[in-house]
Biopython code that builds the backbone (N, CA, C, O; Angstrom):
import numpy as np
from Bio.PDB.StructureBuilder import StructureBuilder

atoms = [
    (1, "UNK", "N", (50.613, 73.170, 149.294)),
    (1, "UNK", "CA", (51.120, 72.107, 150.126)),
    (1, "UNK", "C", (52.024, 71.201, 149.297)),
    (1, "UNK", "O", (52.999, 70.660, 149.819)),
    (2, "UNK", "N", (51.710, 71.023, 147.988)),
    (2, "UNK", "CA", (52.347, 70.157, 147.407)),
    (2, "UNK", "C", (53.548, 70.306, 146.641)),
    (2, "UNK", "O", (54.192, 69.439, 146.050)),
    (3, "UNK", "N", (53.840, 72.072, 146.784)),
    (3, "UNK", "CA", (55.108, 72.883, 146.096)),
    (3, "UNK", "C", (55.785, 72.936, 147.114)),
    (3, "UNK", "O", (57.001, 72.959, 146.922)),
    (4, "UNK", "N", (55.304, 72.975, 148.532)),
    (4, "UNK", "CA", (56.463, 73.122, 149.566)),
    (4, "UNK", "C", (56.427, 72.147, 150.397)),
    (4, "UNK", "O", (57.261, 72.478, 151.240)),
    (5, "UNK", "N", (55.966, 71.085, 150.727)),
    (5, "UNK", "CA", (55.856, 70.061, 151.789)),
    (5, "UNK", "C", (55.063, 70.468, 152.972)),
    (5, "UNK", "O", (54.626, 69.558, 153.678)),
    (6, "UNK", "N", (54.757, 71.949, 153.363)),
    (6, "UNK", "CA", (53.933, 72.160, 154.399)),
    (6, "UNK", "C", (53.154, 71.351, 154.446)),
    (6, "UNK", "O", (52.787, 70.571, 153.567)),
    (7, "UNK", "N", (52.677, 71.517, 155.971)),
    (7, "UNK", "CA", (51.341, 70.998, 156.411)),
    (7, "UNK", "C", (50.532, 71.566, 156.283)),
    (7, "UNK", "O", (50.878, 72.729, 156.487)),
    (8, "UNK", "N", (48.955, 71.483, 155.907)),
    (8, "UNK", "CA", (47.945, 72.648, 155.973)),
    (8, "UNK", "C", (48.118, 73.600, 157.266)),
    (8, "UNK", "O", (48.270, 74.813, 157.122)),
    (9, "UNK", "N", (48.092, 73.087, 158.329)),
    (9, "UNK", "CA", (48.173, 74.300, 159.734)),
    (9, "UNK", "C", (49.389, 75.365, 159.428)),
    (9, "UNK", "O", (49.425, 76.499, 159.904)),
    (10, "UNK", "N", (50.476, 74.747, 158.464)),
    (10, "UNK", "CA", (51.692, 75.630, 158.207)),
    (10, "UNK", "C", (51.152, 76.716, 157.292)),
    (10, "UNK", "O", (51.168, 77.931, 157.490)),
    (11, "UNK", "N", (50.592, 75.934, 156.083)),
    (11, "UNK", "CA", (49.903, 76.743, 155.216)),
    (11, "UNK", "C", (49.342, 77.774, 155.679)),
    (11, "UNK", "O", (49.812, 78.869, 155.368)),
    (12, "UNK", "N", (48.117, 77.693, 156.601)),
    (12, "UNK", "CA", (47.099, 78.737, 156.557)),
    (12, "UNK", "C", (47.537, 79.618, 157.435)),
    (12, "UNK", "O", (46.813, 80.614, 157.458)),
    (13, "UNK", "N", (48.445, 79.659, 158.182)),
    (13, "UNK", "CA", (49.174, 80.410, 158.994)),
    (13, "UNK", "C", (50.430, 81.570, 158.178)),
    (13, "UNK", "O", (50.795, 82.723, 158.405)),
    (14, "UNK", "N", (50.705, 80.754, 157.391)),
    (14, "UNK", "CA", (51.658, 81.564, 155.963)),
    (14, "UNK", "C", (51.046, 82.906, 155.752)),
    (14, "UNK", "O", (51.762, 83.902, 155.852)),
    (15, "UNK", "N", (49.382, 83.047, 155.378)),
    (15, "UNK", "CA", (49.366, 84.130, 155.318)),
    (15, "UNK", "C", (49.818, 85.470, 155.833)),
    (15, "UNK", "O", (50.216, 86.457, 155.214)),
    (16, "UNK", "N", (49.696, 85.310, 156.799)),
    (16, "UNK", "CA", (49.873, 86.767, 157.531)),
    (16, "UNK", "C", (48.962, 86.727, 158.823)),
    (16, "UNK", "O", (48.229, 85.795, 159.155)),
    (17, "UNK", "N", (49.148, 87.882, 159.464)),
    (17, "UNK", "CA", (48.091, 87.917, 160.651)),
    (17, "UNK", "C", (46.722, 87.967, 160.466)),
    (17, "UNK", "O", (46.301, 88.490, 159.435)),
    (18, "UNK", "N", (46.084, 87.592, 161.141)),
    (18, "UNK", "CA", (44.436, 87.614, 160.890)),
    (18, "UNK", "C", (44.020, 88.753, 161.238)),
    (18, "UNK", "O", (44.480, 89.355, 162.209)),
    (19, "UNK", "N", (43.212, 89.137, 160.582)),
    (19, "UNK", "CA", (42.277, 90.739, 160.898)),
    (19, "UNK", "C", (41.641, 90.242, 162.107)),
    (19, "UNK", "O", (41.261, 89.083, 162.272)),
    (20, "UNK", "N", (41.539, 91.321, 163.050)),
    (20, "UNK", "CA", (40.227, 91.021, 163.930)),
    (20, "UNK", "C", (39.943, 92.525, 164.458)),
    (20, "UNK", "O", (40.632, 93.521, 164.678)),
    (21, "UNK", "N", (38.838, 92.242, 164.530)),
    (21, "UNK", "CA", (37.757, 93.627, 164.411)),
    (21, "UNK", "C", (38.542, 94.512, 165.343)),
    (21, "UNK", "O", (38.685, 95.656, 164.912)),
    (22, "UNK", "N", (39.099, 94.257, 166.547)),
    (22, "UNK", "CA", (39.952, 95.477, 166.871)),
    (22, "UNK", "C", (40.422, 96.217, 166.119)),
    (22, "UNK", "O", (40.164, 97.418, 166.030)),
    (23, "UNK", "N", (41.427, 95.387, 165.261)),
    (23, "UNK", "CA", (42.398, 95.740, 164.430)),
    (23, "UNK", "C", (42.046, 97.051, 163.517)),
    (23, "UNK", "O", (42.534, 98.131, 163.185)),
    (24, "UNK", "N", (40.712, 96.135, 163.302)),
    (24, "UNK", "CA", (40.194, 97.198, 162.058)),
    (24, "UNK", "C", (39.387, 98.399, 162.782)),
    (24, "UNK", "O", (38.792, 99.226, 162.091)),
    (25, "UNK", "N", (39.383, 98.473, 164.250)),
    (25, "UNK", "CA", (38.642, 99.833, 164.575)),
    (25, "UNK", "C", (39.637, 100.880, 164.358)),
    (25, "UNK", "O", (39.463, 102.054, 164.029)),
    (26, "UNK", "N", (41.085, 100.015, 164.689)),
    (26, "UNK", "CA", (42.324, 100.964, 164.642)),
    (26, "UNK", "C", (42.675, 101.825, 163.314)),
    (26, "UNK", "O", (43.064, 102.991, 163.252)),
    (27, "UNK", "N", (42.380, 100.757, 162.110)),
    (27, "UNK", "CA", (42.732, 101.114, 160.021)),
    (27, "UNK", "C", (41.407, 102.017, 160.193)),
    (27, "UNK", "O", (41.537, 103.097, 159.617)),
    (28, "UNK", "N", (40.337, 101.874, 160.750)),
    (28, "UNK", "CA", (38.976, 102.943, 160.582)),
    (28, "UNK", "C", (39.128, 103.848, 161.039)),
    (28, "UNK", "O", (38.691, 104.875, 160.518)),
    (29, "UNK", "N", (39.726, 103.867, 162.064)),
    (29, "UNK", "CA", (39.923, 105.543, 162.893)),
    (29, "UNK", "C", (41.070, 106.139, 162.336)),
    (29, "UNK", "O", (41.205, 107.323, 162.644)),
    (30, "UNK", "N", (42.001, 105.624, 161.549)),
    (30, "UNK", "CA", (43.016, 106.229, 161.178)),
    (30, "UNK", "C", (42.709, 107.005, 159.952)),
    (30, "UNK", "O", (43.069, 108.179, 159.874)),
    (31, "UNK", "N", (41.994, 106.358, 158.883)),
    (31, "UNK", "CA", (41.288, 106.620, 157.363)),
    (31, "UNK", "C", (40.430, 107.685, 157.784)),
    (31, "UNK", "O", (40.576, 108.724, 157.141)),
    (32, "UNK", "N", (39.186, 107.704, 159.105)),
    (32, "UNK", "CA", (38.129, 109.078, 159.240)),
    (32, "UNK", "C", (39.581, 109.788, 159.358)),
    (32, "UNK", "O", (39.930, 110.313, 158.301)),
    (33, "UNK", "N", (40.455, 109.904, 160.380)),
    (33, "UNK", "CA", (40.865, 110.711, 161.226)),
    (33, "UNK", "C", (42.164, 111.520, 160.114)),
    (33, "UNK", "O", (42.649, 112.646, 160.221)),
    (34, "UNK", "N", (42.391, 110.649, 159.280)),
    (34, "UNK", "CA", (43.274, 111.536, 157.585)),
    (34, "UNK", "C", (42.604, 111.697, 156.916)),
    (34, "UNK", "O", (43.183, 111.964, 155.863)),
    (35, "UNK", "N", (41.077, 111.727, 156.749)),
    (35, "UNK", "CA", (39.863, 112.596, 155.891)),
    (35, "UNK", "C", (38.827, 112.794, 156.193)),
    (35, "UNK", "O", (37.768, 112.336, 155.762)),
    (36, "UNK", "N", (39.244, 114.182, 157.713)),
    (36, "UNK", "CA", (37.997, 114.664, 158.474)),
    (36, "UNK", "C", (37.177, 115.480, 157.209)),
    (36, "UNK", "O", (35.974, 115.556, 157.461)),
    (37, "UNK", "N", (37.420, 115.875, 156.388)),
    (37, "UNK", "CA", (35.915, 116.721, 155.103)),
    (37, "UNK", "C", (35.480, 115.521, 155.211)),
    (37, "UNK", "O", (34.518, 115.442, 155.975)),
    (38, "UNK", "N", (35.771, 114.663, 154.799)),
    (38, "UNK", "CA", (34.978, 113.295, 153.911)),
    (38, "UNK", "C", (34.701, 112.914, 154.877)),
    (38, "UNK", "O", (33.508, 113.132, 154.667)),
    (39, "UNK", "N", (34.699, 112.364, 156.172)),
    (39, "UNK", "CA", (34.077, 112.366, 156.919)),
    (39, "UNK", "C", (32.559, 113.069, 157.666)),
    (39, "UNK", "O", (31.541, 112.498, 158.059)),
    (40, "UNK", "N", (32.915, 114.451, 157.649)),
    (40, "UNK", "CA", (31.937, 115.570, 157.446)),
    (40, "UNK", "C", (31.024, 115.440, 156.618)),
    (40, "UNK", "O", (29.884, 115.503, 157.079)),
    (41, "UNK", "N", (31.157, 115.249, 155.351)),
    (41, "UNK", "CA", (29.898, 114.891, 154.605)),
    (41, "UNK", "C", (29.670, 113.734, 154.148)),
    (41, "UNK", "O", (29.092, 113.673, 153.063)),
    (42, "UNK", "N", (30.064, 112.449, 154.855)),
    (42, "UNK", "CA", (29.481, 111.497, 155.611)),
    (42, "UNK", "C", (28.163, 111.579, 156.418)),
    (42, "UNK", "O", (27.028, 111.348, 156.001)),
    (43, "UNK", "N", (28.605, 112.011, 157.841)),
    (43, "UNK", "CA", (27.732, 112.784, 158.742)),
    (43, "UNK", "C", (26.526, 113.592, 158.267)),
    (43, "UNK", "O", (25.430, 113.561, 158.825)),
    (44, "UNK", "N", (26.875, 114.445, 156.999)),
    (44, "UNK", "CA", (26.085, 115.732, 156.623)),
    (44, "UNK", "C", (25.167, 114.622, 155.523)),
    (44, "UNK", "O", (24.312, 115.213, 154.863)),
    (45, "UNK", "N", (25.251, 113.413, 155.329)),
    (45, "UNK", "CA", (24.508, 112.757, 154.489)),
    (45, "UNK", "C", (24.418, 112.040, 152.995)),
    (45, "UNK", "O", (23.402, 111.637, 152.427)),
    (46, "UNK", "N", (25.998, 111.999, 152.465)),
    (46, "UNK", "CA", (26.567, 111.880, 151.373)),
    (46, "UNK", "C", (27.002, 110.340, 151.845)),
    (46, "UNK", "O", (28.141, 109.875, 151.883)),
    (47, "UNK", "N", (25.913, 109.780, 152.144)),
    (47, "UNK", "CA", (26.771, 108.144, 152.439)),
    (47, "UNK", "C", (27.056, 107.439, 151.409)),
    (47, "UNK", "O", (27.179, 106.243, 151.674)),
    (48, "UNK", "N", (27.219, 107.736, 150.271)),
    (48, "UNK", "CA", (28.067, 107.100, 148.736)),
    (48, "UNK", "C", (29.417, 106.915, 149.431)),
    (48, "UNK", "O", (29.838, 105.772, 149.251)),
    (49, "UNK", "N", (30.374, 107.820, 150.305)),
    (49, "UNK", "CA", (31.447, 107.999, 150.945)),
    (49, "UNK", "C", (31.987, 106.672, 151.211)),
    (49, "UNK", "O", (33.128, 106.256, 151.008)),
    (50, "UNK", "N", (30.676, 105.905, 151.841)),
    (50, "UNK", "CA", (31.221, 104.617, 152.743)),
    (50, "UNK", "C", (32.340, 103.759, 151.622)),
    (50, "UNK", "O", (33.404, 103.215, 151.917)),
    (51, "UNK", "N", (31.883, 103.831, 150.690)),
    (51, "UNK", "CA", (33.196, 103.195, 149.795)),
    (51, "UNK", "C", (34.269, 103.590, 149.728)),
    (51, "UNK", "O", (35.262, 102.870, 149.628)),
    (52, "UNK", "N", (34.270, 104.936, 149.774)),
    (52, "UNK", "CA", (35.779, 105.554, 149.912)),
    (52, "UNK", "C", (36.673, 104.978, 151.121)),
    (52, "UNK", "O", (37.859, 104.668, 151.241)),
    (53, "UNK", "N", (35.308, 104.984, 152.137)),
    (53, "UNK", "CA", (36.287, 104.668, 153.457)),
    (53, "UNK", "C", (36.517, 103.152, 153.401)),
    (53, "UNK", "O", (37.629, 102.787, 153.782)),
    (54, "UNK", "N", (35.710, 102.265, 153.017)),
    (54, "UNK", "CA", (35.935, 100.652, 152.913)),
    (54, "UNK", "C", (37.462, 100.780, 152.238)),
    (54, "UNK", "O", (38.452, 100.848, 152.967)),
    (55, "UNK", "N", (37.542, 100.802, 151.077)),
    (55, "UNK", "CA", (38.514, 100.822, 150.030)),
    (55, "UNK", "C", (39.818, 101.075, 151.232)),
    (55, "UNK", "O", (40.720, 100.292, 151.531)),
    (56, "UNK", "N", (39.508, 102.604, 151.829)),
    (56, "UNK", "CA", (41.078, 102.808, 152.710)),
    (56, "UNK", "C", (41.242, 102.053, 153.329)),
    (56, "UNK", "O", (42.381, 101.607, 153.184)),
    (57, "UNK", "N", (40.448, 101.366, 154.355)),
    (57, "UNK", "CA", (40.637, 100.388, 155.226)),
    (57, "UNK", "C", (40.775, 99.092, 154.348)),
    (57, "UNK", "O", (41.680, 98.375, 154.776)),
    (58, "UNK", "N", (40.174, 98.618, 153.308)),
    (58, "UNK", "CA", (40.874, 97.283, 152.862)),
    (58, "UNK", "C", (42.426, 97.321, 152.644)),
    (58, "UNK", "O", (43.196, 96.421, 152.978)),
    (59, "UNK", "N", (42.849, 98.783, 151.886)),
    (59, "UNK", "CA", (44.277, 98.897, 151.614)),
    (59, "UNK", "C", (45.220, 98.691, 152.296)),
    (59, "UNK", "O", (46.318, 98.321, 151.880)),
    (60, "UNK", "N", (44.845, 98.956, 153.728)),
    (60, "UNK", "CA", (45.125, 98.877, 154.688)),
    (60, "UNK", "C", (45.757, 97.208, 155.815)),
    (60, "UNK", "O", (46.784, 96.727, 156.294)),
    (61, "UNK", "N", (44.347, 96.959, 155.711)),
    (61, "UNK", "CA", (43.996, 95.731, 155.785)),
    (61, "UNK", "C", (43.876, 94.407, 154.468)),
    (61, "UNK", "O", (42.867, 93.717, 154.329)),
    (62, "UNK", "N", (44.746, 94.316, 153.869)),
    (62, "UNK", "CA", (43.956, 93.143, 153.106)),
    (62, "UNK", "C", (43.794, 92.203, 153.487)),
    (62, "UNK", "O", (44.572, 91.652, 154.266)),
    (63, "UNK", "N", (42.628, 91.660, 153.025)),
    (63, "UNK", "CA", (42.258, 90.266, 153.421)),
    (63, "UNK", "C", (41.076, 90.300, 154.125)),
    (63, "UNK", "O", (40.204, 89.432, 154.075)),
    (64, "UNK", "N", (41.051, 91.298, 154.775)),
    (64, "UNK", "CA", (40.141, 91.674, 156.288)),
    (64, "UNK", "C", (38.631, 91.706, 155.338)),
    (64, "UNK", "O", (38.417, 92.297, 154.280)),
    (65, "UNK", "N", (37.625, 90.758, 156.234)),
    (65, "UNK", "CA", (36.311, 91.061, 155.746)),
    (65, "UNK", "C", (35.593, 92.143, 155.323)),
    (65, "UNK", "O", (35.339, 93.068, 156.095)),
    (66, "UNK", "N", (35.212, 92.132, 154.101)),
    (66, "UNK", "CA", (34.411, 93.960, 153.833)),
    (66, "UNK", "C", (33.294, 94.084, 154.668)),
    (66, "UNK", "O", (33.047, 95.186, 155.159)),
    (67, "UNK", "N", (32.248, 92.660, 155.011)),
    (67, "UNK", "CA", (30.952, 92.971, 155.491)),
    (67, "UNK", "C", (31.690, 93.688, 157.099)),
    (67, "UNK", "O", (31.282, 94.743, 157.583)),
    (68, "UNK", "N", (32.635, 92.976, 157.615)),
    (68, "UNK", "CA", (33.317, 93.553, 159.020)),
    (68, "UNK", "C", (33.413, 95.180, 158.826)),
    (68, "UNK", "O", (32.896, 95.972, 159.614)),
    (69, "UNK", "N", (34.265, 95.617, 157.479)),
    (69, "UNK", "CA", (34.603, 96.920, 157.314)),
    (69, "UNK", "C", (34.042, 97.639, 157.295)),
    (69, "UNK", "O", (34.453, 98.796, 157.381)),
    (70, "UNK", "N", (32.655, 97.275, 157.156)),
    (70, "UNK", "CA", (31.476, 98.107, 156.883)),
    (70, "UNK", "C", (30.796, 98.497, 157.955)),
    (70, "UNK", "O", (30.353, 99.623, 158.182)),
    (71, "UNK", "N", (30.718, 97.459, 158.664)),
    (71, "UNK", "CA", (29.985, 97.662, 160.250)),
    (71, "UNK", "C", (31.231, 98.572, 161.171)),
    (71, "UNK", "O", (30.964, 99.602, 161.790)),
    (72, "UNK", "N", (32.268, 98.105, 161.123)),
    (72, "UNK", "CA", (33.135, 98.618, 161.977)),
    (72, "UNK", "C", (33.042, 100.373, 161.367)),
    (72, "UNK", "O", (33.156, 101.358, 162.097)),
    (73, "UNK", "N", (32.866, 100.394, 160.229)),
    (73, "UNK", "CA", (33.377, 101.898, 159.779)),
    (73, "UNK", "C", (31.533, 102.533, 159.577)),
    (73, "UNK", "O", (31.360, 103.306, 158.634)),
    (74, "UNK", "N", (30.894, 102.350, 160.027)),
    (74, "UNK", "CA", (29.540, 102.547, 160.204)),
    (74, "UNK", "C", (29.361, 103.050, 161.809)),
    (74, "UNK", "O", (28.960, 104.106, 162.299)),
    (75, "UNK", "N", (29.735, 102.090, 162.251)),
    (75, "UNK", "CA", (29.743, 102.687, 163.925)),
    (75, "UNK", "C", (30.708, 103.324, 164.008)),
    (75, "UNK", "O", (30.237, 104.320, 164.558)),
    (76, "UNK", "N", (32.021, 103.583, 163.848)),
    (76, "UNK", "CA", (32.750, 104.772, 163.963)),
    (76, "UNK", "C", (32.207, 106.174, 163.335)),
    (76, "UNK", "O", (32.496, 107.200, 163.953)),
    (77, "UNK", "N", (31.324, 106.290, 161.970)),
    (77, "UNK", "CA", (31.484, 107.431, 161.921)),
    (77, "UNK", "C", (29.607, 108.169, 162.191)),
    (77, "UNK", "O", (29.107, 109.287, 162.070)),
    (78, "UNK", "N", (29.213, 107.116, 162.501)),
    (78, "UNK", "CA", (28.106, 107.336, 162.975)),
    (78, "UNK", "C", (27.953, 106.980, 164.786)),
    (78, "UNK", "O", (26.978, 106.539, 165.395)),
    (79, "UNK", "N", (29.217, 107.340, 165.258)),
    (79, "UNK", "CA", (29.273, 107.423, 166.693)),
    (79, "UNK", "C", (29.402, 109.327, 166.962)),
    (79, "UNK", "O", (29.471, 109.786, 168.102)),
]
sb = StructureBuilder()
sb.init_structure("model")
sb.init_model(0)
sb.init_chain("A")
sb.init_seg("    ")
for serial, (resi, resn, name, xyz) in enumerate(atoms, 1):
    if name == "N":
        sb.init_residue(resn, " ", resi, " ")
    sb.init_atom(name, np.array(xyz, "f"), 0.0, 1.0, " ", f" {name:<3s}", serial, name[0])
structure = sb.get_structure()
């Protein structure tokens, strides 16, 4: 605020768009859906995976909550 004269409401808006859990069902289905194996042994019981898939979706998303990424990409691949 004090390098550019903004207002805080200017500020926090600067970032970028806000994640919202839609968003991120969309970065989750895209990450299973470009690594159906890893997905597969997801499913088959290798849930160490879930990091792989967090990680794609943060890359994706930055900024976006991990505890969100986790739930969102939990019910996708355990749907």
């Amino acid at each position: 605020m004090v390098k550019t004269g903004k207002r805080l409401a200017e500020v926090e808006t600067a970032g970028g768009p806000t994640v919202t859990p839609e968003s991120l069902a969309g970065f989750a289905a895209a990450v299973i859906a470009a690594n159906p194996e890893k997905a597969a042994q997801y499913k088959a019981g290798k849930t160490g995976l879930l990091g792989f898939f967090v990680g794609q979706v943060m890359k994706s998303a930055p900024g976006a909550d991990a505890a969100l990424v986790n739930q969102v990409l939990r019910d996708r691949l355990n749907a």
